[in-house]
C-alpha positions in Angstrom: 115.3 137.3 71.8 118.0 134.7 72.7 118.1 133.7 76.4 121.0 135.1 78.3 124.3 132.9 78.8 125.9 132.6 82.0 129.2 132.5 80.2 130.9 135.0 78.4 133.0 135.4 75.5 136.5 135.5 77.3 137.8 131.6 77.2 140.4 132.5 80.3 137.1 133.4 83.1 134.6 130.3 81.6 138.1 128.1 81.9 138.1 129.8 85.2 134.4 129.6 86.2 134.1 126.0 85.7 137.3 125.3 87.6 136.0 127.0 90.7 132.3 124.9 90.2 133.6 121.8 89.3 136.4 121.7 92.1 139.0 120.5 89.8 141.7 121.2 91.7 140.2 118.1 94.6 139.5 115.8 91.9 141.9 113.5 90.3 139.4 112.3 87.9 138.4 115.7 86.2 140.6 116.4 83.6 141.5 119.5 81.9 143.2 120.6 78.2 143.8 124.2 76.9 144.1 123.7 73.2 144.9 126.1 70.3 141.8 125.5 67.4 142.3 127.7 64.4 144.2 130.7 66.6 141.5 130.4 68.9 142.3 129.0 72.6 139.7 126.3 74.0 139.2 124.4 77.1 138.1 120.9 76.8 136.9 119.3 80.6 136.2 116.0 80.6 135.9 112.7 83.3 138.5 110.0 83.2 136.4 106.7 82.9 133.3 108.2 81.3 135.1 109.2 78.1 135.7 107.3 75.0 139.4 108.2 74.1 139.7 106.9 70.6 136.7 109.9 70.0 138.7 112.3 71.8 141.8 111.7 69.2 139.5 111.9 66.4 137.8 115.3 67.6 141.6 116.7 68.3 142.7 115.7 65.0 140.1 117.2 63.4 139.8 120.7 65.3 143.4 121.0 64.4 142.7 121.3 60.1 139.9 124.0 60.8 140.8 127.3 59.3 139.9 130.7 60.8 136.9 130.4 58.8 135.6 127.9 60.3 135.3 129.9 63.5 133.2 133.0 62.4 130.2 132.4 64.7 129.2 129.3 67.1 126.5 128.0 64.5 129.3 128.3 61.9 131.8 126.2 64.1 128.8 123.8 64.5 128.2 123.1 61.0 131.7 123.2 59.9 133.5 122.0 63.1 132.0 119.4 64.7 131.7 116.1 62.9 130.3 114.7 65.9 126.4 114.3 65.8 125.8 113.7 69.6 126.9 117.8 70.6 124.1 120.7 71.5 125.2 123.8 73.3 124.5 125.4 76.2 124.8 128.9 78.2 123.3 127.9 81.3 125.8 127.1 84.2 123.8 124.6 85.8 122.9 122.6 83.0 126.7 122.4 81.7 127.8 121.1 85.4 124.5 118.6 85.7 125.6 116.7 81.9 129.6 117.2 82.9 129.1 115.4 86.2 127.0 112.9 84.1 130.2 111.8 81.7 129.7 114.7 78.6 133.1 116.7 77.9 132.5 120.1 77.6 134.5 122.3 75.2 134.3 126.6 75.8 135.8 128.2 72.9 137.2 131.8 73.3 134.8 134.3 71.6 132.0 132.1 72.1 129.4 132.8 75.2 128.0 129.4 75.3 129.7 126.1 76.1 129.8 122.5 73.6 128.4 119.7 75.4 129.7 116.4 73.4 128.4 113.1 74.5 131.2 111.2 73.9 131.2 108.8 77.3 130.9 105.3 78.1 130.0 103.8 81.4 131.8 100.8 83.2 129.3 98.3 82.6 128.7 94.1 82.5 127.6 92.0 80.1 123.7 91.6 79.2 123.4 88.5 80.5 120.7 86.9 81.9 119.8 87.5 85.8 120.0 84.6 87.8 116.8 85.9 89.5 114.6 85.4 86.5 116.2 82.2 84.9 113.9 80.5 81.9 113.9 77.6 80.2 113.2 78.9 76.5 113.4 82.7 75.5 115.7 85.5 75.5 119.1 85.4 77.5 119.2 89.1 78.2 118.8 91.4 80.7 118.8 94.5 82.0 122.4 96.1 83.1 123.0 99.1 86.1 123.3 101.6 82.2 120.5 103.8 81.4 121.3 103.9 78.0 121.7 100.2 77.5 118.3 99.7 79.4 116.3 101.8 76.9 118.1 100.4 73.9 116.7 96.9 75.0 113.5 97.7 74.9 113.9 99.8 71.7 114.9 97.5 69.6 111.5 95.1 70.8 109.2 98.0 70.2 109.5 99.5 67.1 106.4 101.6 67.4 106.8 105.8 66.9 103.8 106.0 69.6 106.5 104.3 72.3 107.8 106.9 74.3 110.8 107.6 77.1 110.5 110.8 79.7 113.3 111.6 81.5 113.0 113.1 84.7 116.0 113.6 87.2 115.1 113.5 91.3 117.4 114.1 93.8 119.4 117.1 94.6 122.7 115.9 94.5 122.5 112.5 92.8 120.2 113.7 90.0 119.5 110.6 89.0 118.2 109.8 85.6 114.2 108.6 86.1 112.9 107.5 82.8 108.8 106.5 82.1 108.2 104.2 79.3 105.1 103.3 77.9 103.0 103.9 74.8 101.0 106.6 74.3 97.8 104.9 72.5 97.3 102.0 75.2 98.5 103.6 78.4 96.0 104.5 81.1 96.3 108.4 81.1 95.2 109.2 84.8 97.9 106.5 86.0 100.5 108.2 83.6 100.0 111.7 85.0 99.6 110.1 88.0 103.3 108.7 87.9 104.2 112.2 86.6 103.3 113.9 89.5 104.9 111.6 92.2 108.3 111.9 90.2 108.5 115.7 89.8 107.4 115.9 93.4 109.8 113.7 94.7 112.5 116.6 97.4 115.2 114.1 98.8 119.1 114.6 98.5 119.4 111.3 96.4 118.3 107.9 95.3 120.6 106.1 97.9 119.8 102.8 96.8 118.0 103.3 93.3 114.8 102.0 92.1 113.7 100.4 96.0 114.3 104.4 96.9 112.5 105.5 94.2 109.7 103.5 95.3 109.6 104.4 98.9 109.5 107.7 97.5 106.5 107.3 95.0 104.5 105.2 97.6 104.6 106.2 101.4 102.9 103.9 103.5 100.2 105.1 104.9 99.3 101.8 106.7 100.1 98.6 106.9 99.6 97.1 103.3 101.4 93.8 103.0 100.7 93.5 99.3 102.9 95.2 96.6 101.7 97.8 94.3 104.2 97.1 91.6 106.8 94.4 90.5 109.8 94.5 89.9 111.5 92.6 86.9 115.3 91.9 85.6 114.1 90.7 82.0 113.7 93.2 78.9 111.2 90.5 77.6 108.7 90.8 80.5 109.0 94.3 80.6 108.2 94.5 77.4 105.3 92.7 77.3 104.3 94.8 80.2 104.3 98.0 78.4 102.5 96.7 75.0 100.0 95.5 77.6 99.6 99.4 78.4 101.3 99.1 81.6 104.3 101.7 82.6 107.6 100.7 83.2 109.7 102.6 85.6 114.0 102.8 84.7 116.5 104.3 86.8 119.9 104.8 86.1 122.2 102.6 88.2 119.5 100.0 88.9 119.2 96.5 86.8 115.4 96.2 87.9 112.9 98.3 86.4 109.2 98.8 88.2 106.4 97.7 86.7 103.1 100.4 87.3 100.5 98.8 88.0 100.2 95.3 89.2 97.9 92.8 90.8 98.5 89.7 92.8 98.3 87.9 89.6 100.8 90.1 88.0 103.3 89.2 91.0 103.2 85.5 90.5 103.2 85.5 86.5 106.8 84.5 85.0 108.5 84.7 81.6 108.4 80.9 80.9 104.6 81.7 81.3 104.3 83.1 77.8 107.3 80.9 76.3 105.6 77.7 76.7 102.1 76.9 74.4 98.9 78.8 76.3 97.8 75.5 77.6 101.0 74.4 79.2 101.5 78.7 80.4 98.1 78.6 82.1 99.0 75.0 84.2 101.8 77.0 85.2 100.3 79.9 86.3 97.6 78.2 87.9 99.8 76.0 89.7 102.1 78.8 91.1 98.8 80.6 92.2 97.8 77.3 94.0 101.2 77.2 96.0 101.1 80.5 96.6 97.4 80.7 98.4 98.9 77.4 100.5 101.7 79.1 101.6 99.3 81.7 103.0 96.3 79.4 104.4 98.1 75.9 105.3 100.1 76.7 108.8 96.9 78.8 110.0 94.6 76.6 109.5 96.7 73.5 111.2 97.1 75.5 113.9 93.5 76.0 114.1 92.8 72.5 113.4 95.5 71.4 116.3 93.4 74.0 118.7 90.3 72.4 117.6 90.3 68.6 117.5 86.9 67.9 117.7 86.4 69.9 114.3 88.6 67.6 112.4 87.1 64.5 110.4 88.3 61.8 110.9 89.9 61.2 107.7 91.9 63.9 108.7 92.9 63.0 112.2 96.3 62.3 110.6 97.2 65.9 110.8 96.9 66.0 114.7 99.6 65.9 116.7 100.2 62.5 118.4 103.4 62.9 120.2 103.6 64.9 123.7 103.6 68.6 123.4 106.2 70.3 125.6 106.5 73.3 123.7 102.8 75.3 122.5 102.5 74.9 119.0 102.3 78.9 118.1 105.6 79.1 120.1 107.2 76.2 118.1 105.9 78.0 114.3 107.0 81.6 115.3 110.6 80.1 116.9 110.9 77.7 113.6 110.1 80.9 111.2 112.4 82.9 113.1 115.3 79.7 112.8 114.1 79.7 109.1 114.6 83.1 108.1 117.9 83.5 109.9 119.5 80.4 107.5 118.1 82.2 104.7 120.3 85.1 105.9 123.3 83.2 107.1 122.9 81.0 102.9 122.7 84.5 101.6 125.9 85.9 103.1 127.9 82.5 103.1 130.2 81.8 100.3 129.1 79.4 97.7 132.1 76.8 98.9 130.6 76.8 102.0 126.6 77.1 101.5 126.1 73.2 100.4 127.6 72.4 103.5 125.6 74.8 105.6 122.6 73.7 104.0 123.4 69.9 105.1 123.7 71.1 108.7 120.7 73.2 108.9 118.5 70.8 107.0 119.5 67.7 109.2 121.8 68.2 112.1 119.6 71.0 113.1 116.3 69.7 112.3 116.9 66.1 113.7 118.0 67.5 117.1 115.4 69.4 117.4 113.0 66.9 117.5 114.8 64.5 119.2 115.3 66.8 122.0 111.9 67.8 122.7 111.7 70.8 121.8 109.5 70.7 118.4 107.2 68.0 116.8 107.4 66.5 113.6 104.0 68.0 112.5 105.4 71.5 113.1 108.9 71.4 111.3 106.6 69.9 108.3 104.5 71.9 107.5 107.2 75.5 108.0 109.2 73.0 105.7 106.3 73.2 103.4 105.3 76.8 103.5 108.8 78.0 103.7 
């Protein structure tokens, strides 16, 4: 028994109904057109900016050589009619508003209960071009764009397996934001896969404010302090890619040009495309390297601040690490004042136009840091190695 339609077969109260649902009458962008197809009136909605018009024409010019024929049932119509492959049809109100507010035009024909959904959009959208983020020196020059579609179509056309597959989910009340799992079905780990399942469907907010990093906070709450990630995030089709043929899952959402990258390890984090562009020899010395730098940053200001607390443990072929000079300031005072100087140029480069960062960085780096020392207030030892770790 076919499901009941929220519509019914009188053209002037669905034209009616999805007025009043869709507010037309408060939005400029929603636009409306009562045409005449083969003696039978139809309403055509659709968003200005989301819909490709050359399609539109096309569709118009062909509704207007059906014959009465043509429009016997809505199957009939849907054979006959619609020379557009991308349509399905739909009597449930919600649904019809969710994929109208998404960019499909929906068409209600009079005599028909259910309502045409044609995907006939396009999304403002840049180029594929390569983020500045996750720069190589051999590889692809692509990556991922703020379109869904686009998004999946990159890694389609790397993976040309049948067992790959996309969910779509869609979390948020009023955003409904498009949530898409990738992976492959063969090499993916199935408790982590139901596991990601179950935190999506789960999630209750009104929206995704601000995308994939809300998507995350949603997925995993903290608990406690954790300082270490439990994913990575990645701008490159290539890497995630190679994440997902590894049997990893990769995490899209609509709007966002970073995908998430389920699960990851500390080794994960510091790997980087150019790892697997360059010969295995010449990838591992540059993974190895980066994990080298990485620990330093971690260990290297501790331990010379224990080292400075502790003379006597030194050797003495290390005594050159001391600090010679006069100490006015304590040294744990001088490395939590000099991160706190650091982090606030990082934020003062990040907002600063380009014309003006070089010469920000020339004051910062040696105005700031020569008067510093010259006054007093910090050592040399201490501004070298922040300078190092930072």
């Amino acid at each position: 028994m076919p499901a009941m339609s929220d519509f019914s077969c009188n053209v002037k109260e669905n034209i009616k109904r999805l007025e009043t649902s869709l507010n037309v009458e408060r939005n400029f962008d929603i636009l409306q057109r009562e045409v005449m197809i083969a003696g039978h009136r139809a309403g055509f909605f659709f968003i200005d900016g989301f819909v490709r018009e050359d399609m539109v024409e096309k569709l118009m010019q062909f509704f207007y050589s059906l014959k009465e024929s043509d429009m016997e049932n809505l199957d009939v119509f849907l054979e006959n009619g619609m020379p557009y492959t991308e349509v399905e049809k739909s009597g449930n109100v919600d649904t019809v508003i969710t994929q109208f507010l998404s960019g499909v035009s929906v068409m209600v024909v009079d005599g028909f209960d259910e309502c045409l959904l044609i995907d006939c959009r396009t999304y403002p959208m840049r180029s594929v071009s390569e983020p500045w983020k996750d720069r190589v020196l051999r590889g692809s020059r692509d990556g991922f764009v703020e379109t869904l579609v686009s998004n999946a179509a990159l890694l389609r056309r790397r993976i040309r397996d049948p067992k790959f597959s996309m969910e779509l989910y869609g979390v948020g009340r009023r955003s409904r934001s498009d949530v898409v799992i990738c992976y492959i079905s063969d090499s993916v780990d199935k408790s982590v896969l139901t596991r990601m399942r179950k935190l999506i469907q789960s999630i209750d907010v009104d929206a995704l404010t601000m995308n994939i990093e809300s998507l995350a906070e949603c997925m995993f709450t903290h608990k406690w302090i954790n300082p270490f990630p439990k994913f990575k995030y990645s701008e490159r089709p290539d890497t995630a890619t190679a994440a997902i043929l590894d049997g990893n899952i990769v995490i899209m959402v609509d709007n966002s040009p970073a995908v998430m990258i389920i699960p990851a390890s500390i080794f994960d984090i510091i790997e980087e495309a150019d790892d697997f562009n360059f010969s295995p020899i010449i990838g591992s010395y540059l993974r190895i390297t980066r994990f080298f730098f990485s620990i330093v940053t971690w260990i290297l200001t501790p331990l010379w601040l224990l080292f400075v607390n502790n003379p006597d443990w030194v050797p003495e072929f290390l005594k050159f690490i001391l600090i010679t000079d006069d100490i006015t300031v304590p040294v744990l005072l001088q490395l939590l004042i000099l991160e706190l100087a650091v982090d606030g140029l990082k934020l003062a480069a990040v907002n600063t136009p380009t014309m003006l960062s070089t010469p920000l960085s020339i004051v910062a780096g040696i105005v700031v840091g020569e008067y510093a020392v010259s006054s007093g207030w910090f050592n040399p030892e201490a501004l070298l190695y922040m300078a190092v770790v930072t």
